[in-house]
C-alpha positions in Angstrom: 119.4 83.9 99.4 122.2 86.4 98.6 123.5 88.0 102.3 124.5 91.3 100.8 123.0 93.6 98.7 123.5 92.6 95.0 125.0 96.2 93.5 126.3 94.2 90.3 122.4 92.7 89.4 120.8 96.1 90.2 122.9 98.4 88.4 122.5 96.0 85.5 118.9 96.1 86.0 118.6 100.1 85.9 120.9 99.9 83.0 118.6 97.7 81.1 115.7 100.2 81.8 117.9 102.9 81.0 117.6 104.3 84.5 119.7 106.0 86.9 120.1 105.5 90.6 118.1 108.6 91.3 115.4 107.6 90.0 115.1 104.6 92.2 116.2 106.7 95.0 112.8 109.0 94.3 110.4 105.7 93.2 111.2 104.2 96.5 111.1 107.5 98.9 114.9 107.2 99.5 117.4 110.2 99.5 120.1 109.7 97.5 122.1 109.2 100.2 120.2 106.7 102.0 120.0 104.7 98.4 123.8 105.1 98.3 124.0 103.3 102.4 121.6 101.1 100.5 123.8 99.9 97.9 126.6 99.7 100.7 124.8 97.5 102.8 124.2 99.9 105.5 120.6 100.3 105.8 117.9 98.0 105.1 114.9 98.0 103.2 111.4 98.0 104.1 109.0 96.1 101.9 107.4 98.9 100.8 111.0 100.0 99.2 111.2 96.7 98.5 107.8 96.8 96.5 108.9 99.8 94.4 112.8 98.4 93.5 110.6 95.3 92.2 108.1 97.6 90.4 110.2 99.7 89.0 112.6 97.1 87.7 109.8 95.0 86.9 111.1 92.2 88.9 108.9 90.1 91.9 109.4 91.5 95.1 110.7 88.3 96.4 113.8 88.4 93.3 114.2 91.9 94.5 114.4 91.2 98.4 116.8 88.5 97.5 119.3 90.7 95.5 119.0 93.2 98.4 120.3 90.9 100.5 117.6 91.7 103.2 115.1 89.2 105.1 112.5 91.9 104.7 109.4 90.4 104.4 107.8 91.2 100.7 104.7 93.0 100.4 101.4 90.5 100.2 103.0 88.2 102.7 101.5 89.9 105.9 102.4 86.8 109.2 99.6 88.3 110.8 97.3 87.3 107.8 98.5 84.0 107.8 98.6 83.3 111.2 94.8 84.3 111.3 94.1 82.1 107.8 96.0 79.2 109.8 93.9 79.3 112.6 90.4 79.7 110.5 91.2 76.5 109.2 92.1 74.4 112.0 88.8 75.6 113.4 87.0 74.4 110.2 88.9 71.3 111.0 88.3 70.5 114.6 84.7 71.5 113.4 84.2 68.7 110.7 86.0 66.5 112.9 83.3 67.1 115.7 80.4 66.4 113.3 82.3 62.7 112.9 83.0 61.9 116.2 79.6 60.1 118.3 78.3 61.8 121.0 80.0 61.1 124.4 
């Protein structure tokens, strides 16, 4: 995972699209100014900015997140969801395995 924000792969990216920073600045919500700390590695992104970089640039969110440089969890990968789908199936589990087991 890249530890700082990748300015070299995203300009290159908005190039390719023929796209300016402003425009990602307004997809995302941002200010220019707060894209600019952005780029700097002074603010961090949330993963709904992180969503729209990856939209926008039609990258995944996870390729965007890394070339941000932030541990910002990417949109679809909610730990309260998976916690929750975790524990439905060790229930199943402990279920099925009581059906098995003889009666004390």
């Amino acid at each position: 995972m890249a530890l700082f924000f990748d300015v070299d792969w995203y300009e290159a990216r908005l190039a390719e699209r023929g796209l300016s920073r402003a425009v990602l600045a307004a997809v995302s919500g941002l200010s220019e100014a707060d894209l600019a700390l952005v780029f700097k590695d002074q603010r961090e992104l949330s993963a709904a900015e992180v969503a729209a970089f990856a939209e926008l640039l039609g990258v995944s969110p996870v390729e965007a997140a890394v070339r941000a440089g932030v541990s910002t969890p990417v949109p679809g990968s909610d730990p309260l969801a998976r916690i929750a789908e975790l524990e439905r199936r060790v229930a199943a589990l402990e279920a099925a395995l009581a059906v098995r087991s003889p009666s004390s």
